[in-house]
C-alpha positions as CSV (number, residue, x, y, z in Angstrom):
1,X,-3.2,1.7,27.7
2,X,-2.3,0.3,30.8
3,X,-0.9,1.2,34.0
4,X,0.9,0.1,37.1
5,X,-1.8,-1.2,40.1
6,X,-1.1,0.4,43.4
7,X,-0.2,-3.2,44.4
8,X,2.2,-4.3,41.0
9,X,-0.3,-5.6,39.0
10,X,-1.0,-4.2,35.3
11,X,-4.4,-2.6,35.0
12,X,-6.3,-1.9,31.8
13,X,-6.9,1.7,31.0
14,X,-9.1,1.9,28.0
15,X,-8.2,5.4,26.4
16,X,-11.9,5.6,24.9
17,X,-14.6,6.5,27.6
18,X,-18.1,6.1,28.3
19,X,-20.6,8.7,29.3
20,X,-22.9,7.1,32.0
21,X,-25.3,10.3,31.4
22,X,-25.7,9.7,27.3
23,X,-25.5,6.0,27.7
24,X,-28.5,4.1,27.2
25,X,-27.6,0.7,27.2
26,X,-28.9,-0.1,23.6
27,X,-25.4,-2.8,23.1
28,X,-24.8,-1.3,19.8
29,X,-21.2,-0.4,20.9
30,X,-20.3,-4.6,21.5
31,X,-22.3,-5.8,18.7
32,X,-19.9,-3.9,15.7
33,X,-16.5,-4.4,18.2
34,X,-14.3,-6.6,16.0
35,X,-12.3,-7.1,19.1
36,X,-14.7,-8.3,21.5
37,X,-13.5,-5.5,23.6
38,X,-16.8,-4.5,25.3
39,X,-18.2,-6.1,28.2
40,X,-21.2,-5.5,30.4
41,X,-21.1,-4.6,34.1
42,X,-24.3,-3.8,36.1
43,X,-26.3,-3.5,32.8
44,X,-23.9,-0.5,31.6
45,X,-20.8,-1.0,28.8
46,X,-16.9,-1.3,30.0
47,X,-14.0,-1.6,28.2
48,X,-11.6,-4.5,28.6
49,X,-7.8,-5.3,27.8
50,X,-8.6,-6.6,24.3
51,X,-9.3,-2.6,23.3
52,X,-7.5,-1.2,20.8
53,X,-9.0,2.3,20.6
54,X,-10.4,2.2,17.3
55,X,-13.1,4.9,16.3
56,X,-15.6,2.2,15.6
57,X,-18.2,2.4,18.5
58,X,-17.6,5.7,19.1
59,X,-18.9,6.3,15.4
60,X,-21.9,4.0,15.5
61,X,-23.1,4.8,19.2
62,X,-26.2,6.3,18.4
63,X,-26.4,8.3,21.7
64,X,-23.0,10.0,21.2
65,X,-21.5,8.5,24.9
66,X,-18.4,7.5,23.2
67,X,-15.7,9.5,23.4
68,X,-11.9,10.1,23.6
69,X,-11.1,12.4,26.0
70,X,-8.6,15.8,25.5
71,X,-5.2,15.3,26.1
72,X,-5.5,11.5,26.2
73,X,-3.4,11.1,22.8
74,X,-0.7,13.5,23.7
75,X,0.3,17.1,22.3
76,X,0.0,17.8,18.8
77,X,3.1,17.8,16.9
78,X,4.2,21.6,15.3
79,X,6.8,22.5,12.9
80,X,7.5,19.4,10.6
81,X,6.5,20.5,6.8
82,X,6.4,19.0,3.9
83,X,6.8,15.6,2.1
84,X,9.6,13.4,1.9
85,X,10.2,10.2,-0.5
86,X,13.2,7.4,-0.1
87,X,14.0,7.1,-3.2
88,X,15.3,2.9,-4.5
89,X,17.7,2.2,-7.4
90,X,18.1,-0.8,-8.9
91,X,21.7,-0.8,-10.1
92,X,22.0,2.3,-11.3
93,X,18.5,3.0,-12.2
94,X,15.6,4.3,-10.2
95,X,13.1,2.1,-9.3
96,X,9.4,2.3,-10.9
97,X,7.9,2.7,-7.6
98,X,10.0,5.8,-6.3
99,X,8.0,7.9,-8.8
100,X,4.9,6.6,-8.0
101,X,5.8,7.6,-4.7
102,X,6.5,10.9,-5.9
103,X,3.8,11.3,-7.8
104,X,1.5,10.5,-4.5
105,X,4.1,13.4,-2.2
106,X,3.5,16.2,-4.5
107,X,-0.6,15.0,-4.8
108,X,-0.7,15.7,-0.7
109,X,1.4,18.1,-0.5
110,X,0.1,20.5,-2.7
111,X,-3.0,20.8,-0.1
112,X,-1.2,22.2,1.7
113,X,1.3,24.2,0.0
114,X,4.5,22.3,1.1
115,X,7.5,21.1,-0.5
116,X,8.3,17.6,-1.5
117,X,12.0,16.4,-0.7
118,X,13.6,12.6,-2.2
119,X,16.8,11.7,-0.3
120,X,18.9,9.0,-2.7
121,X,21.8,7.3,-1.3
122,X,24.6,4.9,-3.4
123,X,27.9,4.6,-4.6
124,X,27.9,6.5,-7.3
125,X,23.9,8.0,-7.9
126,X,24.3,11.8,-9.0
127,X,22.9,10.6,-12.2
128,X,19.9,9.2,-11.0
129,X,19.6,12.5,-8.5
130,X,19.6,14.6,-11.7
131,X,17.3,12.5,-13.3
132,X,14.8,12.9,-10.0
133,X,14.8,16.7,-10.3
134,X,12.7,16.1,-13.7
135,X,10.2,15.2,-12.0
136,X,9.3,18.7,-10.1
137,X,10.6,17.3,-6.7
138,X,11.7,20.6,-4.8
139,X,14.7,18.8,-3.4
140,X,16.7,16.0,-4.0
141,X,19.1,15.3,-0.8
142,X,22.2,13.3,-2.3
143,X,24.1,11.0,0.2
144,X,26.9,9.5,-2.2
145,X,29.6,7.6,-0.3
146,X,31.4,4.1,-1.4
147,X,30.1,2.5,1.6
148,X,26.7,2.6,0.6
149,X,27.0,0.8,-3.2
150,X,25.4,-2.7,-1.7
151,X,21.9,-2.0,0.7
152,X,23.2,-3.0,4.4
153,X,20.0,-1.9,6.9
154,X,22.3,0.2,9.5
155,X,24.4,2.6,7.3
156,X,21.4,3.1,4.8
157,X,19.1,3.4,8.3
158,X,21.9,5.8,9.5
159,X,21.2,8.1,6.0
160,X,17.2,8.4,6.6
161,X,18.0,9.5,9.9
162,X,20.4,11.8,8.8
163,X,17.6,13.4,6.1
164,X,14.9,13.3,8.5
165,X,16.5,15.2,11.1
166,X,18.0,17.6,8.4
167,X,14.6,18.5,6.9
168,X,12.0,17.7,10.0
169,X,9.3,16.5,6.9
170,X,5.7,16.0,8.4
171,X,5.4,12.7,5.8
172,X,7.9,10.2,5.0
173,X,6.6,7.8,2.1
174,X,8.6,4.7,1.4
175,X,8.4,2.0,-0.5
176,X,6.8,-1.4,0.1
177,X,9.6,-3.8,-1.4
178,X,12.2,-6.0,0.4
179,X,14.2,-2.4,0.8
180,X,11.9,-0.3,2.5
181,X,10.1,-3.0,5.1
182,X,13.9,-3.7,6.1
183,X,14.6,-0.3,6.8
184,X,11.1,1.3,7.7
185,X,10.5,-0.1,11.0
186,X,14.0,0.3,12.0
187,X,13.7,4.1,10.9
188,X,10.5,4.2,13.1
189,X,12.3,3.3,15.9
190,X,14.9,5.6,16.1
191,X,12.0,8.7,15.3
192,X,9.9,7.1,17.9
193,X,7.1,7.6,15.7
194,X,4.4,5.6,14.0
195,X,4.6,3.9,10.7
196,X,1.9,1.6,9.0
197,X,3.0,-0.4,6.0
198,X,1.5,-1.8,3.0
199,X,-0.5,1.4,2.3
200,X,-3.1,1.4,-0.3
201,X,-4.3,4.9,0.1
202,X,-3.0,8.3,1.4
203,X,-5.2,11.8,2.4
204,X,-4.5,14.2,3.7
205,X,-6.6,16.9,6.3
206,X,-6.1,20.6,6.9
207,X,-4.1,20.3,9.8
208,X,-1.1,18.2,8.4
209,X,-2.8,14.5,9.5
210,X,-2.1,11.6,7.3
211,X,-4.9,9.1,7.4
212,X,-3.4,6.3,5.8
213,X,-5.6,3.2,4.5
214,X,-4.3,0.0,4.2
215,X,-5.9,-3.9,4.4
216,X,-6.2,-5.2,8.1
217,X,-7.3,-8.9,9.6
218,X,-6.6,-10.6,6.6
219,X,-7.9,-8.0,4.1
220,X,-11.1,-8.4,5.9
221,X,-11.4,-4.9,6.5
222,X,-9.7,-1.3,5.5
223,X,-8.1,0.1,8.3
224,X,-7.4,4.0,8.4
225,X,-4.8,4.8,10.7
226,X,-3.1,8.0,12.2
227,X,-0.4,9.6,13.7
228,X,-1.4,12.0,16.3
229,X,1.6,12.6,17.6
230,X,4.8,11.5,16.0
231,X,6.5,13.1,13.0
232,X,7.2,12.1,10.4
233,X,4.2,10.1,9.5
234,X,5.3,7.3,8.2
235,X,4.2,5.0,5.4
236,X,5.2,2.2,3.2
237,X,3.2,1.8,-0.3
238,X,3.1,-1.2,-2.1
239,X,4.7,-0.8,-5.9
240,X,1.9,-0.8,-8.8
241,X,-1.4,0.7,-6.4
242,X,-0.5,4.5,-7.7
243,X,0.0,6.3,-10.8
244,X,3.7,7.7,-12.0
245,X,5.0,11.2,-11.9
246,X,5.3,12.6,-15.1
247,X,8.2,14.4,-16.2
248,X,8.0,18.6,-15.9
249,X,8.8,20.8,-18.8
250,X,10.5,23.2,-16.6
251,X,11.9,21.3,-12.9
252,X,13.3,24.3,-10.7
253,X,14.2,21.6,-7.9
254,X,18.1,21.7,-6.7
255,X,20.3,19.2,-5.5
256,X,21.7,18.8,-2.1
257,X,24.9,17.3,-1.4
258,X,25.5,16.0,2.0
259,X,28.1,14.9,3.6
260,X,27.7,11.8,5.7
261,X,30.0,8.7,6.9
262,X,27.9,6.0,7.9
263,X,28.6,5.3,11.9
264,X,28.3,1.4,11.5
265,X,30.2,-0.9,9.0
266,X,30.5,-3.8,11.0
267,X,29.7,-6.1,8.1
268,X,31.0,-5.9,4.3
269,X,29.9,-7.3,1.2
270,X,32.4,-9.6,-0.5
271,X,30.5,-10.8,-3.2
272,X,26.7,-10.3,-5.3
273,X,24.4,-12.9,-7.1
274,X,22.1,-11.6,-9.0
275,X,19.1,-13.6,-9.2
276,X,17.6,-15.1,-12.3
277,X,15.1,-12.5,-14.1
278,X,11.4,-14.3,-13.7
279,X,8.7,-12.9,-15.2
280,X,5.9,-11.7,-12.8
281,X,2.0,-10.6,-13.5
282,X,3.1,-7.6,-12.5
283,X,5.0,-7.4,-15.6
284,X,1.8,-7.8,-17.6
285,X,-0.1,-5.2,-19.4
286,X,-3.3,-7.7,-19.9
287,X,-4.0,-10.1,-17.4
288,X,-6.4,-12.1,-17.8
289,X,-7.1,-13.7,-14.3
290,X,-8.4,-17.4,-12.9
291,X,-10.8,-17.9,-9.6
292,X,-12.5,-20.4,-8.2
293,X,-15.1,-20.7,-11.1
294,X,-12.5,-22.3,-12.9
295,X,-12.9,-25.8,-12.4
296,X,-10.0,-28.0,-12.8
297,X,-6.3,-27.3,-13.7
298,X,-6.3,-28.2,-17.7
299,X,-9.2,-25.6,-18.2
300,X,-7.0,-23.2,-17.7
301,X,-5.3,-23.7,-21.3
302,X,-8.3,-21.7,-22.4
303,X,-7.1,-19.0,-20.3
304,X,-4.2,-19.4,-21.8
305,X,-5.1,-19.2,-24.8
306,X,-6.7,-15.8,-24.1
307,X,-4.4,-14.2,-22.7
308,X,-1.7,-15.2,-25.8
309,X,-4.6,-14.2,-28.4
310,X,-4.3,-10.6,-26.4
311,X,-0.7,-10.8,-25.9
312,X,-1.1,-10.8,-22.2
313,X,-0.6,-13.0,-19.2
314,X,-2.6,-15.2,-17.1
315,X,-2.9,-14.9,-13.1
316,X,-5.0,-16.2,-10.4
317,X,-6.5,-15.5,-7.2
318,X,-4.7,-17.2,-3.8
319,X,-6.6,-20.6,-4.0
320,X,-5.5,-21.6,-7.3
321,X,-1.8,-21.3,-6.1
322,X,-2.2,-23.2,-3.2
323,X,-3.4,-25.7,-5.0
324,X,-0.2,-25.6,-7.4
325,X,-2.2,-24.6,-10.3
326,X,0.0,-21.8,-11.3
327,X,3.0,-20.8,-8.9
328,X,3.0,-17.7,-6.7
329,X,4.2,-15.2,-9.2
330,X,1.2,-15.3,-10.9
331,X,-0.8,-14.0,-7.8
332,X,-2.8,-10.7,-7.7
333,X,-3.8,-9.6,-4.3
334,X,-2.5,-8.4,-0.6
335,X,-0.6,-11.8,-0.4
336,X,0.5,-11.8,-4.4
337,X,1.0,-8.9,-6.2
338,X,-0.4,-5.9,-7.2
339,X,-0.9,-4.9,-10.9
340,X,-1.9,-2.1,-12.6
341,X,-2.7,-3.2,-16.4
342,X,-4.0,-1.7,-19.1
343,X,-6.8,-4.4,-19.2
344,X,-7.8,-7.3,-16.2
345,X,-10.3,-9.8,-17.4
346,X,-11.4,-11.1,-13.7
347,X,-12.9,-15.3,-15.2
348,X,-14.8,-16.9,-12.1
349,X,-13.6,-14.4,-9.7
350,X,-15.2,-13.6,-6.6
351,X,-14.1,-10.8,-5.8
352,X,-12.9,-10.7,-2.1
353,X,-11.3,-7.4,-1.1
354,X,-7.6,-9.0,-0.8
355,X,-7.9,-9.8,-4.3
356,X,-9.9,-6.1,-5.2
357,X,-7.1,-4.3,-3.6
358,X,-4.2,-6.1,-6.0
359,X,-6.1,-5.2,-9.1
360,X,-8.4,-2.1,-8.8
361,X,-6.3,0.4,-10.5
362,X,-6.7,-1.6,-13.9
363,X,-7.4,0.8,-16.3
364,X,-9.9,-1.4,-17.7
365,X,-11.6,-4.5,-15.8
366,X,-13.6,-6.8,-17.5
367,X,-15.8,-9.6,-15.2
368,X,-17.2,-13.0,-16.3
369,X,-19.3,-14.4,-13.5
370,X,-22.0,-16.4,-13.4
371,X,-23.5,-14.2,-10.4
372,X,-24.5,-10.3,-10.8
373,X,-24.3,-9.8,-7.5
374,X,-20.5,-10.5,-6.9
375,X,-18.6,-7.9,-5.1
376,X,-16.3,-8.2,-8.3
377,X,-19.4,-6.7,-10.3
378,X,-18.8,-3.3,-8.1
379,X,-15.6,-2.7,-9.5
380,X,-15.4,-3.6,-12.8
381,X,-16.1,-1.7,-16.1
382,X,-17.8,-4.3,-17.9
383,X,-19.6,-7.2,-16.5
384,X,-20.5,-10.5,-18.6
385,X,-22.9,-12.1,-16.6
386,X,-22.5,-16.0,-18.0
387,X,-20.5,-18.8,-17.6
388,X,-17.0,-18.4,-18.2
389,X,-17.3,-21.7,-19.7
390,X,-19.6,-20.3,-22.8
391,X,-18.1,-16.4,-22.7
392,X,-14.0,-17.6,-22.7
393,X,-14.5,-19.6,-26.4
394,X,-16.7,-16.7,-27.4
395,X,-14.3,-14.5,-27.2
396,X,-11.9,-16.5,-28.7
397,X,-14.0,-17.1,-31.6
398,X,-14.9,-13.6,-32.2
399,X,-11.2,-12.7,-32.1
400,X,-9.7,-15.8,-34.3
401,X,-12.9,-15.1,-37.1
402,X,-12.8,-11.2,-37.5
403,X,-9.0,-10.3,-35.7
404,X,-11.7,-8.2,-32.6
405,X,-8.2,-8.8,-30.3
406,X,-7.6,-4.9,-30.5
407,X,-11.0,-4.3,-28.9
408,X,-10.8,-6.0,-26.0
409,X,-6.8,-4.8,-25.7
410,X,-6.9,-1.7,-25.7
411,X,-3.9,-1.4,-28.8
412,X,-4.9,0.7,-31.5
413,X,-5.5,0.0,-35.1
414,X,-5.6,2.2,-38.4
């Protein structure tokens, strides 16, 4: 967005423009810039270097002068089809988060009638490519070579690379672990396309566009970005926001064995620690969760003794960790981690929307708070409005008198 000066000095070209006929001064277009990007000249709007192009003024000008000229965002991209998932093993085993990955591929591709490709790369991972094809993928694109039994960014860069070019997909979902945001950017880069990580939600338009949601400024906002003209679109998701792919009774999908000998092994692997299994909230099928309501560190024993009554786990929003209440794994949010339980009992809990966007796929949420008007009130189920101080050891009560602990589980009984 900015240009050479005819004298060497960078000018700022905003690629949003103002129509001086529709203008009518009314400032609406600085007041909701969370950039600060507008300025006033002579009475009439500019744009200034801090613009980032966003849709946001254009959208609330109420006199329509906003507007992105055609042309400005380069040609449209034609050919790529279809959807393509890296697919991460643990060991020998496929990671959790591949087939939620896959699950998400075949939801947008079947708008548009296209095929969903995995490409899985390892030592010795034909297994794992067989077990892929049960879940209706229409390829899987199988890169086994030696080289590739320990993850080292290049070679396993080298393999994407290899796929992408092979297939030309439009999308390219990844995962958002220590894997994928090692070799997703540096993907990117080669493709000279656009990638945005830490996706919480994927659609999908007519024309092949990926608008791609995820938490920006601090979580502050939900940013939905696109990629007009690079392909693939790239994205990373972060593990636990979607729902699996089930198994099909009848997969038709074929594997595709290609041959490949990574271009850079520079470096080799001489040894591997595994580290020490800890248990995480995201492990957790009940969580029952701590906030600021919770007023000093021994009340949360009756948390505790809660979430063991349930046979769950208890975790806690950001504050409570810095304050070494409860160490980081215990987290939910954008900065902890994201779970997906079968019940999330939300105890003094605001409800900011970094902490909403680690828990909202719970498939049930239960909030204590003492005010009805919390934004955490919007997204749960149930809502006890109370203190958590009265509600916590009424619950316990109710389940240590008449054995209620199924009800608020989930778990069955005869």
């Amino acid at each position: 967005m900015s240009g050479p000066h005819a004298e060497g000095v960078e000018i700022f070209v905003s690629v949003l423009k103002i129509c001086p006929e529709r203008c009518d001064g009314c400032g609406i277009c600085a007041d909701v810039c969370p950039f600060a990007a507008i300025t006033w000249t002579q009475g009439r709007p500019e744009f200034n270097e801090n613009c980032r192009a966003c849709p946001i003024c254009r959208e609330e000008c109420p006199a329509d002068a906003i507007y992105t000229p055609e042309g400005d965002a380069g040609p449209e991209p034609t050919g790529s089809a279809g959807v393509m998932v890296a697919a991460e093993l643990r060991g020998e085993e496929i990671e959790p988060v591949t087939l939620e990955l896959i699950a998400e591929a075949q939801r947008l591709a079947r708008h548009l009638s296209w095929p969903v490709h995995c490409v899985i790369f390892g030592a010795e991972c034909d297994p794992a490519a067989r077990e892929l094809l049960r879940y209706g993928v229409d390829t899987v694109q199988l890169y086994q070579e030696p080289a590739l039994g320990h993850f080292r960014p290049v070679p396993c860069t080298d393999v994407l690379e290899d796929a992408v070019r092979r297939l030309d997909p439009a999308v390219l979902l990844m995962a958002g672990t220590p894997v994928g945001r090692s070799l997703a950017p540096r993907l990117a880069a080669r493709l000279r396309t656009g990638l945005t990580a830490d996706c919480t939600s994927l659609e999908i338009t007519g024309d092949g566009r990926l608008l791609q949601t995820r938490p920006a400024y601090g979580g502050d906002i939900m940013a939905t970005i696109e990629t007009p003209t690079g392909r693939p679109q790239m994205a990373t998701v972060r593990p636990g926001v979607m729902p699996p792919a089930e198994p099909v009774e009848s997969p038709g999908g074929e594997i595709v064995h290609c041959d490949f000998s990574p271009s850079d092994l520079r470096t080799r692997v001489t040894a591997t620690h595994p580290a020490p299994e800890a248990e995480t909230i995201a492990d957790a099928e009940i969580v029952v969760a701590a906030g600021r309501g919770v007023k000093q560190r021994e009340d949360l024993d009756m948390l505790e003794s809660l979430a063991r009554a349930l046979g769950g786990m208890v975790g806690c929003t950001r504050p409570l960790v810095e304050a070494g209440w409860l160490p980081s794994v215990r987290q939910v949010g954008l900065s902890g981690r994201t779970v997906r339980p079968r019940l999330y009992i939300a105890c003094g809990i605001n409800g900011a929307i970094q902490h909403v966007a680690g828990m909202r796929s719970s498939d049930v949420i239960v909030a204590v708070n003492q005010d009805e008007d919390a934004p955490i009130m919007e997204v749960a189920h149930y809502a006890l409005v109370g203190d958590l101080y009265e509600v916590i050891p009424g619950l316990l009560r109710a389940i240590e008198e008449g054995g209620d602990a199924h009800v608020l589980s989930g778990s069955k009984t005869e």
